[in-house]
C-alpha positions as CSV (number, residue, x, y, z in Angstrom):
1,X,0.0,0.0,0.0
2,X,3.0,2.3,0.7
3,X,4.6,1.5,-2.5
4,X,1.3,2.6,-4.3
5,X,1.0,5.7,-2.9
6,X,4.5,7.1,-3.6
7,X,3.6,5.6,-6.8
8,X,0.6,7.9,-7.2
9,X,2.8,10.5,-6.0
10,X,5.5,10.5,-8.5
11,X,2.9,10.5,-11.0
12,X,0.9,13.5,-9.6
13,X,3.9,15.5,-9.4
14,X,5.4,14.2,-12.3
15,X,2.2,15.2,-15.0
16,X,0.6,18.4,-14.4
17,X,-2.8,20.0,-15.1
18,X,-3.0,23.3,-16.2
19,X,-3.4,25.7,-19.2
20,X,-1.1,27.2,-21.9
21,X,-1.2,30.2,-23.2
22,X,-1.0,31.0,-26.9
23,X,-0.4,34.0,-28.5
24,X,-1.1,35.2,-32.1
25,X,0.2,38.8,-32.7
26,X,-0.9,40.0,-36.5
27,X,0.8,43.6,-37.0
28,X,-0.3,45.7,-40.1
29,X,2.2,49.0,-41.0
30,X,0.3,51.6,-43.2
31,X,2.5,54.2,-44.8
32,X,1.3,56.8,-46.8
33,X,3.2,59.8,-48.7
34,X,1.8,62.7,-49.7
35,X,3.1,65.3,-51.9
36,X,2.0,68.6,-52.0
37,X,3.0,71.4,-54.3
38,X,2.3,74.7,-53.9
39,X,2.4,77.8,-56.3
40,X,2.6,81.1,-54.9
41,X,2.7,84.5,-57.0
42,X,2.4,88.4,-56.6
43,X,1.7,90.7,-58.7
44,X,2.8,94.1,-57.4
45,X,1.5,97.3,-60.1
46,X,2.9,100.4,-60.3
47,X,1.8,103.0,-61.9
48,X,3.2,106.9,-62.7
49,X,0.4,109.5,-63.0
50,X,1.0,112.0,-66.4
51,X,3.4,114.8,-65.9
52,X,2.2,118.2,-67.7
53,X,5.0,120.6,-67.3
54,X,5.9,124.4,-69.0
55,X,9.1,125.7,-69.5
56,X,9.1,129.2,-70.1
57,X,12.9,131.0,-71.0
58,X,13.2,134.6,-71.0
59,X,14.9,136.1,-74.1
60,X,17.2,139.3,-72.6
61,X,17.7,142.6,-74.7
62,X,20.4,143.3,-75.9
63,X,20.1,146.8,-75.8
64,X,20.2,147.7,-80.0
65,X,16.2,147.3,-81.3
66,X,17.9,145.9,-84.3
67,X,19.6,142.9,-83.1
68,X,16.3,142.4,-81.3
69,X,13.9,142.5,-84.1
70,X,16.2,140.1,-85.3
71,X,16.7,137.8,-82.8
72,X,12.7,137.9,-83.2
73,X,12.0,137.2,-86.3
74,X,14.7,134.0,-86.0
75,X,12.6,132.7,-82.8
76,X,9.2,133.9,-84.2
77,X,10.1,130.8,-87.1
78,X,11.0,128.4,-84.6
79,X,7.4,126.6,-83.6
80,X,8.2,122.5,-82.9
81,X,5.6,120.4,-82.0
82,X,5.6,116.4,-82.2
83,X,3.5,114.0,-80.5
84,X,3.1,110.2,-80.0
85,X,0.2,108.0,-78.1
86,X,0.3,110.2,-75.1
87,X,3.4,111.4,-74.7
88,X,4.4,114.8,-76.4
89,X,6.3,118.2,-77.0
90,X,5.5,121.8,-77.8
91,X,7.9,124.5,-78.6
92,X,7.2,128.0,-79.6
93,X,8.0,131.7,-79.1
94,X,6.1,134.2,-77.6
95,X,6.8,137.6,-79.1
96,X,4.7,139.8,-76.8
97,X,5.6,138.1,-73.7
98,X,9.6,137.5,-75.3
99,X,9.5,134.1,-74.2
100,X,11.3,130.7,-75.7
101,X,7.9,128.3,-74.5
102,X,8.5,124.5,-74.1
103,X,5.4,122.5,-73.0
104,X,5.8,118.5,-72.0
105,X,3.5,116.2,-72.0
106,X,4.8,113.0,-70.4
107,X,1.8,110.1,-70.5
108,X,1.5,108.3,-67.2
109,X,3.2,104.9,-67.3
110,X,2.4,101.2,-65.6
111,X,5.0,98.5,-64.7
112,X,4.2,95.1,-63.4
113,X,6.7,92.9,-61.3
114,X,5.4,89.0,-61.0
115,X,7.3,87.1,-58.3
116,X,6.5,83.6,-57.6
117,X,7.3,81.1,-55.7
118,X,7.4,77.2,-55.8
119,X,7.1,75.3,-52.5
120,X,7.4,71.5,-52.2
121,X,5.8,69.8,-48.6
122,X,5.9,66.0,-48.6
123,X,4.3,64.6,-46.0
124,X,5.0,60.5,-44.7
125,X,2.2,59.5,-42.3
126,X,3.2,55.6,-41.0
127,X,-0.2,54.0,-39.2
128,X,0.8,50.2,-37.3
129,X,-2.2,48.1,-36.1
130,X,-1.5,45.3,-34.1
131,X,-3.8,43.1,-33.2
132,X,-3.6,40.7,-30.3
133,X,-5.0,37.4,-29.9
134,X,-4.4,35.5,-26.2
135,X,-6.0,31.8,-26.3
136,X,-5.8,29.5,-23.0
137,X,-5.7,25.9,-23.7
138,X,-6.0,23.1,-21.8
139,X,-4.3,20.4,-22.0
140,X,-6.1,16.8,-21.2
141,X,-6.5,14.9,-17.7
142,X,-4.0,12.5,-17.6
143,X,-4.8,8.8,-17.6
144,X,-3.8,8.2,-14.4
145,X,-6.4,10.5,-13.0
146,X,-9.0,8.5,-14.8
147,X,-7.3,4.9,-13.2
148,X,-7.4,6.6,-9.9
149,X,-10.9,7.9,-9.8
150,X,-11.8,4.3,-11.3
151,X,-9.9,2.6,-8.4
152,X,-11.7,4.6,-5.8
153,X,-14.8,4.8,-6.7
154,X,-14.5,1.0,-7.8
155,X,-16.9,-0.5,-5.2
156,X,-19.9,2.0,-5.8
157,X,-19.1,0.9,-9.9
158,X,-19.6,-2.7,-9.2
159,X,-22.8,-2.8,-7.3
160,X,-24.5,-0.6,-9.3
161,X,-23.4,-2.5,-12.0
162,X,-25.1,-5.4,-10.5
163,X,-28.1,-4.0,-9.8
164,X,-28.6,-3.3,-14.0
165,X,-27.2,-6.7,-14.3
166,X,-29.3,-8.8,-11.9
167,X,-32.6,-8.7,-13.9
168,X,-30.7,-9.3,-17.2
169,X,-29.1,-12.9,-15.9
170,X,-32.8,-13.5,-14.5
171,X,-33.9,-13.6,-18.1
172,X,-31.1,-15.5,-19.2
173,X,-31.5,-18.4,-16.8
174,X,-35.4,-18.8,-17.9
């Protein structure tokens, strides 16, 4: 009897119940790039507003009338004028007045300076699932356990057994 219960011992302590864990990791990575491009551009106008100026030179005497009839007459023929889109010139002399007249006309102007500018943003977005799985398994009773729960609970077994099997040999024997 001692010998069977080291027996039963050693093989309780030498097979154990219990569970296992298993684990199933599943990881997905994502990455996305992205690539943006941007265009700037000003546009700066500047414009000039029309100049209108008079330029009016006094002609001095020179003290004999007939130098300055002359000098008269010589500026009484000079009488420029020349013009083109909105721009222009006028030159005459006034006799009355002894005057060398130049008139401007200077047509108002627009200038246009474009910058621009080119900028480049690249984005990289990186996105990781991971998904966990935890199982718990168990692993199977031992056969020993089954032996030693037969064993013990033997004597119940058997007369139960022969309480289903009593009416069954009554039949046989008639």
């Amino acid at each position: 009897m001692k010998k069977l219960m080291y027996l039963l011992a050693v093989l309780l302590f030498s097979s154990c119940l219990g569970t296992k864990k298993i684990m199933n990791q599943k990881s997905l990575t994502n990455v996305k790039n992205s690539k943006e491009l941007i265009k700037e551009s000003t546009n700066i106008t500047e414009k000039t507003a029309p100049i209108n100026d008079h330029v009016r030179t006094p002609v001095v005497s020179s003290g004999n009338t007939q130098t300055d009839k002359k000098i008269d007459e010589i500026l009484s023929k000079m009488n420029t004028q020349k013009k083109s889109g909105s721009n222009g010139y006028k030159q005459y002399y006034d006799e009355q007045a002894r005057e060398l007249v130049t008139s401007f006309l200077i047509g108002g102007s627009q200038s246009k300076f474009v910058t621009s500018t080119r900028n480049e943003d690249t984005q990289k977005t990186e996105e990781q699932i991971t998904e966990e799985y935890i199982f718990k398994k168990v692993k199977l009773i031992p056969w020993w356990v089954y032996a030693l729960l037969v064993f013990w609970f033997l004597p119940q077994i058997l007369t139960r057994f022969k309480i289903f099997a009593d009416p069954f040999q009554k039949l046989l024997k008639k």
